[in-house]
N, C-alpha and C positions, 0 to 999 in steps of 0.2 A: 782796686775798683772804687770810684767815688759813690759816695751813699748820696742819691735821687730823691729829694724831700719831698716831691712832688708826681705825684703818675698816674695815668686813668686809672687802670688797675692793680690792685694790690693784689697779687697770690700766696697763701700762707699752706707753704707743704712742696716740699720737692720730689713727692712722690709720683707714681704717673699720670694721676689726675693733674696734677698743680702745672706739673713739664709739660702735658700736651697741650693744656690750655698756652702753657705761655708761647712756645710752637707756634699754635694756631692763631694766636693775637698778633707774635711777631709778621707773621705771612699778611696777613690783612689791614697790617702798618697801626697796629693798636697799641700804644707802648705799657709795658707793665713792669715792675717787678716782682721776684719771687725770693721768702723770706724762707728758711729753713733751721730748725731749733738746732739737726744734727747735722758733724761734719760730711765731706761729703764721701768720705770711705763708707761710713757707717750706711749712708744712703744707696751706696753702690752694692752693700755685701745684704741690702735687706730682703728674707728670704721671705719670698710670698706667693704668690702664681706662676703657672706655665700654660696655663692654653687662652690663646687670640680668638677670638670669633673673626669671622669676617669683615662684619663692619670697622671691630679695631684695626684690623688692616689693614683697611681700604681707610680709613682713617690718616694709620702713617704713614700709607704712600704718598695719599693727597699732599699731608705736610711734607716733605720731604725726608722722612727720618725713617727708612723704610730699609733702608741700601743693604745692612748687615743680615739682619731680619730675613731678606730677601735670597740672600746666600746660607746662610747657617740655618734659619728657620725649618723645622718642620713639617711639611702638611700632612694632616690623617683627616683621613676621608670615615672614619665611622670609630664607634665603639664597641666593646664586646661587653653582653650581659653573660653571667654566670648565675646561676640558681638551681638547685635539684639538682643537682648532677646533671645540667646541661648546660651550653654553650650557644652563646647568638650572635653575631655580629648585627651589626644595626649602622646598615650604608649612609650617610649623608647625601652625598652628591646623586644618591637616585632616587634621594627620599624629598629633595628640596631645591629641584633645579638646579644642581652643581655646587652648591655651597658645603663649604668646609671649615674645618678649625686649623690652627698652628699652634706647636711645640715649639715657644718662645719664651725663656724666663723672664719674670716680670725686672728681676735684676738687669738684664741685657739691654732690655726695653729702656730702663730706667739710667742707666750707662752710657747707649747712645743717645738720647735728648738731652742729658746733661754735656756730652762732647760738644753737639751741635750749639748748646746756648753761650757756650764758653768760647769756643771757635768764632762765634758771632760778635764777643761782646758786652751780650743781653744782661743787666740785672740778673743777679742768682746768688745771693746771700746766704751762707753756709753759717752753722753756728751763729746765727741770728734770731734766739726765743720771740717769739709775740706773748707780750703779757697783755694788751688789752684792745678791743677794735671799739672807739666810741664812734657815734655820731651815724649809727647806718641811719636814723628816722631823719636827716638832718641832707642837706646838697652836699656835704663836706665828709667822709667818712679821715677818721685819725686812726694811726697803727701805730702802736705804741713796743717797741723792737730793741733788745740789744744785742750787738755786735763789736767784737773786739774792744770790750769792757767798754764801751761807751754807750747812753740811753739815746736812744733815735728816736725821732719822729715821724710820720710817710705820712703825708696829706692823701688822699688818693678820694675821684670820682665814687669808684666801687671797690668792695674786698669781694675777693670769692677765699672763703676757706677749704682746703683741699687736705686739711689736716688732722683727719681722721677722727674715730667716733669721742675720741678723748681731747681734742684740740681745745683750743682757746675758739674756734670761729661759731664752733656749737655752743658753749656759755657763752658768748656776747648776744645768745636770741636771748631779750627778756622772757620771763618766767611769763607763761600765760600766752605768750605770743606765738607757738608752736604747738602738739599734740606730737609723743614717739609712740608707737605700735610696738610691741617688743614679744618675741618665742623665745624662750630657755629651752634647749634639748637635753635629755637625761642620759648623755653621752658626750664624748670626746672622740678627738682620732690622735694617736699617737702616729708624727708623722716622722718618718724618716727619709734621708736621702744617704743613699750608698752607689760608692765608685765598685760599680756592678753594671754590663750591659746586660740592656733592658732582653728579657726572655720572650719578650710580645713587639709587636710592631705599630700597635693600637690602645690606648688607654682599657685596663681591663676594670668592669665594675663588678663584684661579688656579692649578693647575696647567701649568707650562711648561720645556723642555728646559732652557731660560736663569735656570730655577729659579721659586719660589713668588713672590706678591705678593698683594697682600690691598687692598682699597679702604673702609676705613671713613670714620665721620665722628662731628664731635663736637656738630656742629649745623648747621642747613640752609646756612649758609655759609662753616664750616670743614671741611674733609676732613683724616681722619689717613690717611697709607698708608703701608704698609711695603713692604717689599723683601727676599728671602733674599741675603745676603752672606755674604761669608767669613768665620771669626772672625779676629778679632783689625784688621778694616777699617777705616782710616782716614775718617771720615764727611768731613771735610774734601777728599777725593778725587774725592766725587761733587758737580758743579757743582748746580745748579737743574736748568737743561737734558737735565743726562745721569739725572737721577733723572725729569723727565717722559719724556723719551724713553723710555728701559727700562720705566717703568709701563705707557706705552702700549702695548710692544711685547709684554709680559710677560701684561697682563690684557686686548688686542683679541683677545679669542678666533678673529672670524671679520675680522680685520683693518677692520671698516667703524667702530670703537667711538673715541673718543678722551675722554680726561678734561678738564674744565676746568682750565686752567693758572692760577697766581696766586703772589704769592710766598711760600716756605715759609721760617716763623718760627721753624720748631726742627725738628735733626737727630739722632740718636742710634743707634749701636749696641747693639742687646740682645742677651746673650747668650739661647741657650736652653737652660734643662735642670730635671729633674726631680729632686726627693727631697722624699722623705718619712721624718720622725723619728716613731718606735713605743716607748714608749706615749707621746701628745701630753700626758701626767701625769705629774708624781713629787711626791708627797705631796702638801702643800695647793698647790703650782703647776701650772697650766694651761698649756698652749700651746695658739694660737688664730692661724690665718690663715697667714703667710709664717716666723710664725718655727715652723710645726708642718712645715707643705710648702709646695714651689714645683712649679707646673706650668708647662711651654710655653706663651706666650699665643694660639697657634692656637683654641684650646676654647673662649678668655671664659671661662675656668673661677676664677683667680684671684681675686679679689675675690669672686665668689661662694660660693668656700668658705670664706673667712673670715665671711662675712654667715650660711653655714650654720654654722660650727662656732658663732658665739658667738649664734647663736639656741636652738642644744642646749643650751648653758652659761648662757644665763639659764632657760631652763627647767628647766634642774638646781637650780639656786640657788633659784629659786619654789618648788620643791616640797621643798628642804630649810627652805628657810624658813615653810613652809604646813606642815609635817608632821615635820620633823625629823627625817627619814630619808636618806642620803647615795646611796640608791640607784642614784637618775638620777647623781650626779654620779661616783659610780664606775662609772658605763656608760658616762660621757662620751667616753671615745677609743673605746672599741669600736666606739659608735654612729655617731661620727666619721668615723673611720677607714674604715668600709665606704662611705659615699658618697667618700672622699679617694682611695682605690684605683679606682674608676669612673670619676671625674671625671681619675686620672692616665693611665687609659688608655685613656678617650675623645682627651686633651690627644694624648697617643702616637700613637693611629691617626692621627686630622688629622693630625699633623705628619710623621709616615713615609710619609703616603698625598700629602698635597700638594707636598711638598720637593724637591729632587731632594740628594742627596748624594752627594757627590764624589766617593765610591768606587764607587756605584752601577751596575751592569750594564746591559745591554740587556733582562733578563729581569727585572730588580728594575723598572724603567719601565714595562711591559708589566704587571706584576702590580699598580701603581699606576693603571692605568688601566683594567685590568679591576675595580677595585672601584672606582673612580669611574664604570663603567656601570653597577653593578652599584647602585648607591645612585640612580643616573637613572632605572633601570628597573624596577626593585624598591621596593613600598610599603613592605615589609616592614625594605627595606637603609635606604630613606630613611627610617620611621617610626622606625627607631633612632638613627640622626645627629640629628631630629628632639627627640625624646626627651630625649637625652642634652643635648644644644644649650641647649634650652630649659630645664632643671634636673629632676633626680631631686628627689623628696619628701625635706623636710627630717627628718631623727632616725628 
């Protein structure tokens, strides 16, 4: 592929932010490239999310990257709360007018829009680092890139950085030019995935004294589940046995429940914590996805605010390019930004309301449990978690 010294936009991350923006540039005849530090195996096997909201959806259909998704995907219409030795399901689709989520790894996601760019053509540079983006305050932004041992240079109108909270696109905002909001949690999830069919039909969320756990999956025969740990815990600590044990003990609400056991092929520590960078703008660079904000993975919020934020930014772009007006795209963070603040403290509630923390009282557990009745028993408690779960309208 010839390396393009020149292009409206530059995207820096071929993660799902980066690929659907280019997706959606492609379709509205914007031409872009897309630079990527890792190969692309590396970006295919990158383990991160599994549930879609809606809007990302309806998102990849609009684009056309929808097809597989469409076949394989899973839709679930609710979750289940656990707490006190009870059980709740919590309906979506009669809690929100028919809206649902899907059981679609973000790997799959991220597999097929890579097929699709490649199929096409499109700029998509693999093992391509960005070492520096000059010139956002400037008509001309410069992307300073190597690829196959050689230094490049990409002139480009705009960058949008899609390369996450540790990229290069977040140090090129000068110091001063930005404010990040930031939550440390006094907990981790030890997450695993085991070739195990899922024992539930429905994401299970637990509340327990011995702390949170969570029973996802990634398809009818693999289960992902986590676990609240300590920070800073050794994954190598907990055997196979003692991570089924604890799940079962963690998420058998009425003690009759147990998971199917099977061996589990990967372990990890995540930490958990929030921030968000204001304005996710400085002159012609964009922030989009994890290098704008990171939320707790309690919400599925993650990945879905990336698929929102670069849904607003290709329709910025559409309409500067249909009209000539920068309107939309100097509304972009604003626009942003109000679903980012919702979605961080939807992430917040779930995670202070399920978790148990270490510091935690007899009266901080009790008020944890009063508003997990409180969402059992309330249309109104649950059509919010509901709402909120399943995604806010995009822009």
């Amino acid at each position: 592929m010839s390396h393009p010294h020149h292009t409206r936009v530059a995207v820096i991350g071929a993660g799902p932010a980066g690929l659907l923006l280019a997706r959606l540039l492609q379709g509205a005849g914007i031409g872009c490239v897309v630079l990527e530090s890792r190969d692309r195996a590396y970006v295919e096997q990158r383990q991160r999310a599994g549930i879609l909201e809606q809007g990302t959806v309806e998102a990849l259909r609009a684009a056309g990257a929808a097809d597989r998704l469409d076949r394989e995907g899973i839709p679930h219409d609710g979750i289940e709360l656990r707490f006190d030795g009870r059980r709740h399901r919590v309906d979506f689709p009669s809690l929100t007018g028919g809206r649902r989520v899907w059981v679609y790894a973000q790997t799959e996601m991220v597999k097929d829009l890579i097929a699709l760019r490649m199929a096409d053509g499109e700029p998509l540079l693999f093992e391509a680092p960005v070492h520096a983006v000059e010139g956002a305050d400037t008509d001309t932004c410069v992307v300073r890139y190597t690829h196959g041992g050689q230094e490049t240079v990409l002139t480009c109108d705009y960058v949008v950085g899609c390369d996450g909270h540790h990229g290069v696109a977040r140090r090129a905002v000068p110091e001063g030019a930005s404010r990040t909001f930031e939550r440390a949690y006094p907990y981790s999830w030890l997450g695993v995935t085991a070739d195990a069919p899922p024992a539930y039909d429905e994401l299970v969320y637990a509340h327990s004294d011995r702390g949170f756990a969570l029973a996802s999956m990634r398809s009818p025969s693999v289960s992902r589940l986590y676990l609240q740990v300590p920070d800073g815990e050794d994954p190598a600590d907990w055997s196979d046995q003692r991570i089924w044990d604890e799940l079962d003990t963690r998420l058998g609400a009425d003690g009759s429940w147990r998971l199917h056991r099977g061996p589990i092929t990967a372990k990890a520590v995540l930490p958990m914590r929030s921030s968000v960078t204001e304005p996710m703008r400085h002159g012609r660079l964009f922030l989009a996805g994890d290098a704008a904000h990171i939320v707790p993975p309690t919400g599925a919020k993650g990945l879905n605010l990336a698929a929102s934020d670069v849904t607003v930014l290709a329709r910025a772009f559409a309409h500067l390019e249909t009209t000539g007006s920068t309107e939309l795209l100097d509304a972009y963070s604003d626009t942003c930004l109000r679903r980012v603040w919702r979605a961080e403290h939807f992430s917040y509630l779930m995670t202070t309301t399920l978790h148990t923390d270490p510091g935690q009282s007899g009266f901080d557990g009790r008020l944890q449990l009063s508003q997990l009745d409180r969402i059992a028993s309330s249309p109104f408690a649950a059509a919010d978690l509901a709402e909120n779960y399943t995604g806010l309208p995009i822009g």
